[in-house]
Biopython code that builds the backbone (N, CA, C, O; Angstrom):
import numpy as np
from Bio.PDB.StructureBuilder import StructureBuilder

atoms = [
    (1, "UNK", "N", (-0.664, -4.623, 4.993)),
    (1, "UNK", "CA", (-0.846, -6.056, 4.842)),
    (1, "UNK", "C", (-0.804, -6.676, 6.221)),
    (1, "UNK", "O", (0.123, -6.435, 6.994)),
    (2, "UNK", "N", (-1.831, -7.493, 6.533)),
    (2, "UNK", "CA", (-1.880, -8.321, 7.759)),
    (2, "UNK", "C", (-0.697, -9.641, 7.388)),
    (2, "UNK", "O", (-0.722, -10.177, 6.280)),
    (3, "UNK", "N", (0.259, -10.039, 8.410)),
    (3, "UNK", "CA", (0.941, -10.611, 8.215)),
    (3, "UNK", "C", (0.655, -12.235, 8.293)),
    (3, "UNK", "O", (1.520, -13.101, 8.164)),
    (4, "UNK", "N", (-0.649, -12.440, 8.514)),
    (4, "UNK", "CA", (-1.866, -13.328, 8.425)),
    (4, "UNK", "C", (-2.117, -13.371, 7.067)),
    (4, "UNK", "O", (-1.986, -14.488, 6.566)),
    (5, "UNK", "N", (-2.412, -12.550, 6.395)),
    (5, "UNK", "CA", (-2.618, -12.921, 5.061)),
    (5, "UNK", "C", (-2.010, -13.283, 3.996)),
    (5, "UNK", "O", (-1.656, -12.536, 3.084)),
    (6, "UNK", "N", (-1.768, -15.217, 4.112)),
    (6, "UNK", "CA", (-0.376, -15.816, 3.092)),
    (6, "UNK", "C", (-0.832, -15.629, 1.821)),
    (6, "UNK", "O", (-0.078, -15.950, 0.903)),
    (7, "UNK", "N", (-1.932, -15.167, 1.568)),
    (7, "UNK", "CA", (-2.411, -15.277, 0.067)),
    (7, "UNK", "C", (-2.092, -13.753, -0.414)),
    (7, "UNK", "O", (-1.754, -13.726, -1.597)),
    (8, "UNK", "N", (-2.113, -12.720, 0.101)),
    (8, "UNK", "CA", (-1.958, -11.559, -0.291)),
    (8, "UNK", "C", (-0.185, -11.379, -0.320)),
    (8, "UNK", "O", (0.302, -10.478, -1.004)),
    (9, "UNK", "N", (0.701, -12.320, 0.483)),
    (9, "UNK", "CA", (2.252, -12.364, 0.287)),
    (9, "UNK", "C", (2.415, -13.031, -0.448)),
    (9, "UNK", "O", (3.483, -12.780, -1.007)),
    (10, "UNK", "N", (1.584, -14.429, -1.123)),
    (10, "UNK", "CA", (1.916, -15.220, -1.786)),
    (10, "UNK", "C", (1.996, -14.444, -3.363)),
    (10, "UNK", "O", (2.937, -14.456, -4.157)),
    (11, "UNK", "N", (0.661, -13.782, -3.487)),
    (11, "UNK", "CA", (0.189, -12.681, -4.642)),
    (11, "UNK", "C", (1.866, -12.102, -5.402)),
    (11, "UNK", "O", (2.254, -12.269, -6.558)),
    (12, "UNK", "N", (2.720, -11.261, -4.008)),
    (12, "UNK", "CA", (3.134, -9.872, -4.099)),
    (12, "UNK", "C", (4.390, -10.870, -4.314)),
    (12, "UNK", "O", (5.082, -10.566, -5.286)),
    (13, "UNK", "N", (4.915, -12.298, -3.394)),
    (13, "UNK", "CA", (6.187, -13.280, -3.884)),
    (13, "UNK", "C", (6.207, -13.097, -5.307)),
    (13, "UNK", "O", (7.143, -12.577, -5.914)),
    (14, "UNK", "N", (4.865, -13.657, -5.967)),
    (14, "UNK", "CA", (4.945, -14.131, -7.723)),
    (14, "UNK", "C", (5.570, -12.880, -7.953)),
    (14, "UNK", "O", (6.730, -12.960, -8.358)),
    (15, "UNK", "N", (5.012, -11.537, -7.769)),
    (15, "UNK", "CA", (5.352, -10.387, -8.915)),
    (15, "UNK", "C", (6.442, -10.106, -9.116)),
    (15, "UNK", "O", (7.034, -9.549, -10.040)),
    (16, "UNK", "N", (6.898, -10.815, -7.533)),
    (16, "UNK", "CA", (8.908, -10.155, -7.452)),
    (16, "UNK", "C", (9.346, -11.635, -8.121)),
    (16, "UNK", "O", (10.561, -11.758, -8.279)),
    (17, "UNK", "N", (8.550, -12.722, -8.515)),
    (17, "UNK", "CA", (9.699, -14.166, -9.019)),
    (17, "UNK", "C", (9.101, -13.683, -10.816)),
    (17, "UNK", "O", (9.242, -14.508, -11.719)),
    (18, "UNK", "N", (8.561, -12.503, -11.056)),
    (18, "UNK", "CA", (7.547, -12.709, -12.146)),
    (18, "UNK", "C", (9.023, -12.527, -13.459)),
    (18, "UNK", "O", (9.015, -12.882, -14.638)),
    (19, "UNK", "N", (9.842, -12.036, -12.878)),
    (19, "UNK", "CA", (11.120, -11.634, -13.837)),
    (19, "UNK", "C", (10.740, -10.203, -14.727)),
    (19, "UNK", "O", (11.426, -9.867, -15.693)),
    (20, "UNK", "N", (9.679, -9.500, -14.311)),
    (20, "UNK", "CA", (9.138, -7.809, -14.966)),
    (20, "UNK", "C", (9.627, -7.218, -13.875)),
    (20, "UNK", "O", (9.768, -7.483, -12.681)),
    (21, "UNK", "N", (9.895, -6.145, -14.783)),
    (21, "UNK", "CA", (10.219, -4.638, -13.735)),
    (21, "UNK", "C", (9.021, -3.644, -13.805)),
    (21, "UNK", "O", (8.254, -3.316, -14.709)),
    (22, "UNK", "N", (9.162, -3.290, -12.481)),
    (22, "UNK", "CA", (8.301, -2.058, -12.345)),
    (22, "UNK", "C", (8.424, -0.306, -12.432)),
    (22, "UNK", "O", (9.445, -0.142, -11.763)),
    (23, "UNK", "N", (8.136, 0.601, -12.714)),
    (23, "UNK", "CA", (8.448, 1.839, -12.291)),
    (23, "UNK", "C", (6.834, 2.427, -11.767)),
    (23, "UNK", "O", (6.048, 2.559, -12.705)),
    (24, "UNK", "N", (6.342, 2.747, -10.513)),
    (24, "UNK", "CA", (4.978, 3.121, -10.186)),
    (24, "UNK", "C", (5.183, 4.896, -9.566)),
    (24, "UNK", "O", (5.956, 5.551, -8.866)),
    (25, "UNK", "N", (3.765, 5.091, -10.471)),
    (25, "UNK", "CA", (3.423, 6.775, -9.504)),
    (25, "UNK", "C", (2.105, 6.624, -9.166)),
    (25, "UNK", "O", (1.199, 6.556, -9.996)),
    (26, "UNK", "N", (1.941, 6.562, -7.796)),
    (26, "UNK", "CA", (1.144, 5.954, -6.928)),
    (26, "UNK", "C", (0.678, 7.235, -6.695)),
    (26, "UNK", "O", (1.592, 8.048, -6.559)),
    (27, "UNK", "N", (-0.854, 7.854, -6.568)),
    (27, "UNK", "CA", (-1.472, 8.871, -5.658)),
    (27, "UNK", "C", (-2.673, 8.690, -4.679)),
    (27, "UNK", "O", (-3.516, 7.802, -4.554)),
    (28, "UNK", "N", (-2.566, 9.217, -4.389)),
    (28, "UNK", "CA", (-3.869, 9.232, -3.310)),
    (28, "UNK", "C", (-3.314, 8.043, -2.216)),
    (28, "UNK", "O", (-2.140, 7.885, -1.883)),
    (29, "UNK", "N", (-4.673, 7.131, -1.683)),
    (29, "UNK", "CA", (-4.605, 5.955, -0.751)),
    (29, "UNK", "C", (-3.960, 5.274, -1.442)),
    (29, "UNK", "O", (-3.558, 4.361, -0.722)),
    (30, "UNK", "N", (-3.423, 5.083, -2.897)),
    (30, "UNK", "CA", (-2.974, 3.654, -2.859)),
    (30, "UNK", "C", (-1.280, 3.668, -3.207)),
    (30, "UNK", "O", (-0.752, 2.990, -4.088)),
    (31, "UNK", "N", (-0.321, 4.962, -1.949)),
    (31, "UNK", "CA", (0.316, 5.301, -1.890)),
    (31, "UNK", "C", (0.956, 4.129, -1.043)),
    (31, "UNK", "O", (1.894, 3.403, -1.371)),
    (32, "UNK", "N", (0.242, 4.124, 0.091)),
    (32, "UNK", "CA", (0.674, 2.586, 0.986)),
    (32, "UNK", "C", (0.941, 1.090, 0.171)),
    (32, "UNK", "O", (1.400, 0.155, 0.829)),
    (33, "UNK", "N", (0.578, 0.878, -1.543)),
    (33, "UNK", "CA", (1.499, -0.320, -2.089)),
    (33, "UNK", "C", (2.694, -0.417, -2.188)),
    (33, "UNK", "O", (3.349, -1.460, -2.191)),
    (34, "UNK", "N", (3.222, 1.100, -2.313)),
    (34, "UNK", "CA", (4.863, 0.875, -2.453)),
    (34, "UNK", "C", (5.323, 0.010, -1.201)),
    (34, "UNK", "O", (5.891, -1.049, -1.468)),
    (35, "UNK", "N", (5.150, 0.324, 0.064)),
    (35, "UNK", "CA", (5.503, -0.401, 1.314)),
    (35, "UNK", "C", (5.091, -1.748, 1.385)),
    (35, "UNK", "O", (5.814, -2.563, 1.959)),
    (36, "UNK", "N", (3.602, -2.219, 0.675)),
    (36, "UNK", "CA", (3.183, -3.507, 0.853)),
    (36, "UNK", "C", (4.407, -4.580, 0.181)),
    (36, "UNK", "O", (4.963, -5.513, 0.759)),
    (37, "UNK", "N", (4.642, -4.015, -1.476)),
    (37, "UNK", "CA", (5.957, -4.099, -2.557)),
    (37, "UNK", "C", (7.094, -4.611, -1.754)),
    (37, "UNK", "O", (7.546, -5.714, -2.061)),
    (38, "UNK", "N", (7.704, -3.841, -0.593)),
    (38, "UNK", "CA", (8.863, -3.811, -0.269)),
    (38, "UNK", "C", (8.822, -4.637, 0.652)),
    (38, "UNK", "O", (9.761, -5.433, 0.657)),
    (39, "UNK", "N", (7.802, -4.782, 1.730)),
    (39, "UNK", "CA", (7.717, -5.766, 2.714)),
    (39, "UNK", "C", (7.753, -6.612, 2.735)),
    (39, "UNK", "O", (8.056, -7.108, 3.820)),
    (40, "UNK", "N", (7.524, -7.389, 1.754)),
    (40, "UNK", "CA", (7.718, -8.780, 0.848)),
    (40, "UNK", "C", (9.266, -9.173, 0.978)),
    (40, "UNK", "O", (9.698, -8.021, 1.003)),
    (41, "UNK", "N", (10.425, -9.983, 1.081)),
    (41, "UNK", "CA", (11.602, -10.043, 0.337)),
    (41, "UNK", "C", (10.950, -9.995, -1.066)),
    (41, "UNK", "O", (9.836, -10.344, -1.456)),
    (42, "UNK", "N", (12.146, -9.380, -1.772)),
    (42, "UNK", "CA", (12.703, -9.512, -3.121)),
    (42, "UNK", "C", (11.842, -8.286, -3.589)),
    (42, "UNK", "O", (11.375, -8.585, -4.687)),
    (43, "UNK", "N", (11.565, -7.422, -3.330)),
    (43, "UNK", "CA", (11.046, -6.173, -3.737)),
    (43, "UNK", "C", (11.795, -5.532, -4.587)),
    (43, "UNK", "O", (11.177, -4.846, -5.401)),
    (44, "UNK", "N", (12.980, -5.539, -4.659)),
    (44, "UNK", "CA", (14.215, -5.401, -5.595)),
    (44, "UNK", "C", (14.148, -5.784, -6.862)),
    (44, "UNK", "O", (14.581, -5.304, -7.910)),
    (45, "UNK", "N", (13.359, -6.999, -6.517)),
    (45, "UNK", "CA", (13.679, -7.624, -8.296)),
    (45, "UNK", "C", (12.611, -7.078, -9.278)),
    (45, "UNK", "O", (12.794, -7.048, -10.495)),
    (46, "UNK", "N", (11.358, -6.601, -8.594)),
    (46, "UNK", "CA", (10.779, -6.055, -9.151)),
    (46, "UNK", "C", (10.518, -4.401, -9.414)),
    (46, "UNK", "O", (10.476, -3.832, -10.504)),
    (47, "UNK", "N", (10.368, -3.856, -8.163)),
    (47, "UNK", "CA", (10.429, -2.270, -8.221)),
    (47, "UNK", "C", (11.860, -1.519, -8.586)),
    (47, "UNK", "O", (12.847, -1.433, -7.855)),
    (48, "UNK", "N", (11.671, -0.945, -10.068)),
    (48, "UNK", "CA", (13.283, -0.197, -10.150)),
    (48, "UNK", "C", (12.776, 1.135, -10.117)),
    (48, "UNK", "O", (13.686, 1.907, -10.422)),
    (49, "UNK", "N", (11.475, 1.863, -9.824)),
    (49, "UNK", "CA", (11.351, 3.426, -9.286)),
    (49, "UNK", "C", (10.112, 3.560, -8.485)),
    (49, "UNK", "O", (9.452, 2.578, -8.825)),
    (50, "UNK", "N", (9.363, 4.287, -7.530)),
    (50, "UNK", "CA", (8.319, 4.516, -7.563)),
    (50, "UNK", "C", (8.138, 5.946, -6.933)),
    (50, "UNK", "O", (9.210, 6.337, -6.470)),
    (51, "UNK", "N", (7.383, 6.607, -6.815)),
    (51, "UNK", "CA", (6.622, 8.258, -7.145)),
    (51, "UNK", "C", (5.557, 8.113, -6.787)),
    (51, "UNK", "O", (4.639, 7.469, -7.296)),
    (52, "UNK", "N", (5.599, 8.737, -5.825)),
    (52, "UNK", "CA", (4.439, 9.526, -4.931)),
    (52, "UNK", "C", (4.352, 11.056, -4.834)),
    (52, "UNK", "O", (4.793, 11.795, -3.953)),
    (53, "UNK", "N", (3.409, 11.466, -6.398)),
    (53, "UNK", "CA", (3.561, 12.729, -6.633)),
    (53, "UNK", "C", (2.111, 13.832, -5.876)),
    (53, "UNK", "O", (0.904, 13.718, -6.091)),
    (54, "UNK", "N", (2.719, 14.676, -5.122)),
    (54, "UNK", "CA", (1.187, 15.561, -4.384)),
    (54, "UNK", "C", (0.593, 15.763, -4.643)),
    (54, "UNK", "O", (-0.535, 15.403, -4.306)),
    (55, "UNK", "N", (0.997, 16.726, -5.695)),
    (55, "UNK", "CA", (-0.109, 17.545, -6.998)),
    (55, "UNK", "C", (-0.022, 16.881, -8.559)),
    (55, "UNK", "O", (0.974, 16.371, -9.073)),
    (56, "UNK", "N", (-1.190, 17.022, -9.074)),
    (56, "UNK", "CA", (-1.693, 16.604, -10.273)),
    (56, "UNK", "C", (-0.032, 17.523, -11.172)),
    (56, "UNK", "O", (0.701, 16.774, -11.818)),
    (57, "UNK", "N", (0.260, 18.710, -11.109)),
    (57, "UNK", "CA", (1.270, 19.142, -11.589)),
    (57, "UNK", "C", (2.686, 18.187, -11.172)),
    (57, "UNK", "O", (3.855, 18.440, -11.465)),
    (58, "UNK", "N", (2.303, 17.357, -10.621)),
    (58, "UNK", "CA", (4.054, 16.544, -10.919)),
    (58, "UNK", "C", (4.003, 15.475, -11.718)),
    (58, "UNK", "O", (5.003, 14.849, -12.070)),
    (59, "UNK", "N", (2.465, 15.123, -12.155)),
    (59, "UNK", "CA", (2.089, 14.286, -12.904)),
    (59, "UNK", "C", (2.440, 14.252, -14.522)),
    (59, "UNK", "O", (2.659, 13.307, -15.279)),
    (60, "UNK", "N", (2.394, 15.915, -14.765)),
    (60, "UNK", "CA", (3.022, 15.904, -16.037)),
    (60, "UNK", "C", (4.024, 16.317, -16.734)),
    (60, "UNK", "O", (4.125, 15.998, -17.919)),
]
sb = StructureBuilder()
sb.init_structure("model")
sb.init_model(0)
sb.init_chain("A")
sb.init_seg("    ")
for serial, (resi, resn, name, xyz) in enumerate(atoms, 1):
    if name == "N":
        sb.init_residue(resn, " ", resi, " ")
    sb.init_atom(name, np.array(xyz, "f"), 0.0, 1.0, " ", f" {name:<3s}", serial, name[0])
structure = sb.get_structure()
């Protein structure tokens, strides 16, 4: 995330004021959201796990 972009923090603020929890298993490129998630304050309120699994075998 460019720290220029208030609309893409503004986006990721709502999800953490959204009052839902998350648990994500992220693969491939879009492994780098967990960090976008956290970079935000309040990443807490929303993410309670996330998984970044290598192989298709941790998937199931």
């Amino acid at each position: 995330m460019n720290p220029s972009d208030a609309a893409w923090q503004r986006l990721i603020s709502a999800l953490h004021a959204s009052g839902r929890k998350a648990a994500l298993a992220i693969t491939g490129g879009g492994s780098g959201a967990v960090g976008e998630l956290l970079r935000v304050p309040g990443g807490s309120r929303l993410l309670i796990d996330a998984q970044i699994p290598y192989d298709a075998l941790a998937l199931g």
